[in-house]
C-alpha positions in Angstrom: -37.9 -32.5 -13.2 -38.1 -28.9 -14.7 -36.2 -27.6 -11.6 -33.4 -30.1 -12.5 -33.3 -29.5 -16.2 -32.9 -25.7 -15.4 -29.9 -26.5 -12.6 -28.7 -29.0 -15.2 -28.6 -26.2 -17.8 -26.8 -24.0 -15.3 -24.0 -26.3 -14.9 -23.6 -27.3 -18.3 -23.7 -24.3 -20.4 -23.6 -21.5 -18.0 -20.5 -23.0 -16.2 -21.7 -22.9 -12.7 -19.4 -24.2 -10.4 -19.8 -26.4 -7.4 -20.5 -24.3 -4.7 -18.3 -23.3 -2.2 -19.0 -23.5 1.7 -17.8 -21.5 4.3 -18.1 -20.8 7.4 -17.1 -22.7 10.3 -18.2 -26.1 11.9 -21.2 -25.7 14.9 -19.3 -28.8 16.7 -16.0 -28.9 17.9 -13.7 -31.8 17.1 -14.6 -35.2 17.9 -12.9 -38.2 18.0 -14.0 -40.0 15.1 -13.3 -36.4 13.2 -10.0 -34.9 14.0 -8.9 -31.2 14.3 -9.1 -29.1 10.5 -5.1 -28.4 9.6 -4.7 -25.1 9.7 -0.9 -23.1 8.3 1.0 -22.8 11.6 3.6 -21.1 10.2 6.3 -22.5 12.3 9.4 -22.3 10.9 10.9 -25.7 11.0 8.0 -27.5 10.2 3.8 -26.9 9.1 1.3 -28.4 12.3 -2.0 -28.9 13.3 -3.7 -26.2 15.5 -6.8 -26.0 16.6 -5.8 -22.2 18.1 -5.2 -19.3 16.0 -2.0 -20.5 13.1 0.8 -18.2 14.0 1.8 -18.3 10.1 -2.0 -16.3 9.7 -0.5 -12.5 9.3 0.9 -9.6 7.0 4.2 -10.7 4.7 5.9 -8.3 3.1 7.1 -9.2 -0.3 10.5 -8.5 -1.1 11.5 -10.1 -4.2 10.2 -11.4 -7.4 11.3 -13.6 -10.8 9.3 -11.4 -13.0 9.9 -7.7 -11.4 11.8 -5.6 -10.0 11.4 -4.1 -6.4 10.8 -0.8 -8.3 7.8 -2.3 -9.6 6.7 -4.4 -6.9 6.2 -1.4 -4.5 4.9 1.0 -7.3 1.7 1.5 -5.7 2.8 1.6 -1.8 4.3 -1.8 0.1 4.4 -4.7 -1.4 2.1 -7.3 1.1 0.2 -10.2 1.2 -2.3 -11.0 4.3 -3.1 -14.1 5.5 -5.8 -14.2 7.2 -7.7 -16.7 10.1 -10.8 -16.8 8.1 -10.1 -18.6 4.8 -9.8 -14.8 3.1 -6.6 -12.7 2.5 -5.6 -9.9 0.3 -2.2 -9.3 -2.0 -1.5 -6.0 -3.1 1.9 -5.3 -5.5 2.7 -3.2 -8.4 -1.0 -2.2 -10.0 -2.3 -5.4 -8.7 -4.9 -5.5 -5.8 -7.1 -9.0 -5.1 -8.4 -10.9 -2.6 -7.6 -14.2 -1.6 -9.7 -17.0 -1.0 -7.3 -19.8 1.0 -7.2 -23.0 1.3 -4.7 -24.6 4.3 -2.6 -27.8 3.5 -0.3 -29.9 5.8 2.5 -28.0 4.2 1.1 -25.2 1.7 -1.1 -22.8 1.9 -3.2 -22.8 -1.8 -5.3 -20.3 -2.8 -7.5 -18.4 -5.9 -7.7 -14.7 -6.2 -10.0 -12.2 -8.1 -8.9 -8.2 -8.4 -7.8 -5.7 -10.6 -4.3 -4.9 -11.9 -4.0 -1.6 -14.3 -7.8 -1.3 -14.0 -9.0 -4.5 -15.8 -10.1 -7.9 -13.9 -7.6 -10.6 -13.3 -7.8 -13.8 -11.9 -5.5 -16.8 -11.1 -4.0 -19.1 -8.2 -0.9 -20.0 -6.7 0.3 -21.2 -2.8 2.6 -20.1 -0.3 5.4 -22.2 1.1 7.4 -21.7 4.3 11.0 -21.8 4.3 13.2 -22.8 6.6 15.0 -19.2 7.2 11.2 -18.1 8.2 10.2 -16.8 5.1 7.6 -17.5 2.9 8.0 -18.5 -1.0 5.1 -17.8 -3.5 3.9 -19.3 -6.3 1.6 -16.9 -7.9 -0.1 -17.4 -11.3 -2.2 -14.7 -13.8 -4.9 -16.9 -15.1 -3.5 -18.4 -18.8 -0.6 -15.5 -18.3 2.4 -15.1 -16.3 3.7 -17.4 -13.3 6.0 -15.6 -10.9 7.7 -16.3 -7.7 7.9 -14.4 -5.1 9.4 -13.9 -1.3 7.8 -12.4 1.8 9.2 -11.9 4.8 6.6 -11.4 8.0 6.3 -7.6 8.7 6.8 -6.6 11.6 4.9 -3.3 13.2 6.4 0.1 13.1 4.3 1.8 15.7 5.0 2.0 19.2 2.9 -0.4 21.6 
């Protein structure tokens, strides 16, 4: 009972959370569980994949509501990474965070934590593919500013 009060505490007062698990399955798919739905990143359409989601990668944003590009790119290219293991990374303007990401039949959602002119920020948004390739953001300062912006996949500049 005491352990419980103190947990019960924790949640209540302190704000705790429910906890987050990651980490991937020990099994593979079964049939009476099917395949998790991971961002393919297709153009025309978002699939299931049980292989590596070709829409997991480095965007480079190009436009925003709020900002200008001058801004956007102020401290080096503007990017966001999308990455295979539920984690990414956006970087624009003063703004660096991580990613924690979510994958949806047609979205991918996610919650970020960093720093942006040297004092903590957090918030969420998602990431919709377009139909030109593209991907549109909907990216949200925690009770501040909602801005969307427009990636385009970057392609590599060194030689093979």
């Amino acid at each position: 009972k005491r352990i419980e009060e103190a947990f019960g505490w924790i949640k209540t007062v302190a704000g705790q959370e429910k906890t987050k698990l990651r980490g991937r399955d020990r099994v593979g798919p079964s049939p009476s569980r099917p395949p998790p739905t991971i961002w393919c990143g297709c153009p025309s359409s978002w699939r299931r994949r049980n292989d590596r989601a070709r829409g997991i990668g480095r965007w480079r944003i190009i436009e925003a509501d709020l900002w200008d590009r001058g801004y956007l790119n102020l401290g080096g290219p503007a990017t966001i990474t999308i990455g295979p293991d539920n984690n990414g990374e956006i970087a624009f303007g003063a703004l660096q965070a991580g990613l924690d990401l979510s994958y949806g039949p047609s979205t991918v959602h996610f919650t970020w934590g960093g720093c942006d002119e040297m004092d903590d920020v957090t918030g969420d948004g998602h990431a919709e593919l377009l139909d030109d390739g593209s991907i549109e953001i909907t990216f949200a300062y925690h009770n501040g500013d909602e801005a969307i912006l427009k990636a385009v996949r970057q392609t590599s500049s060194t030689a093979c």
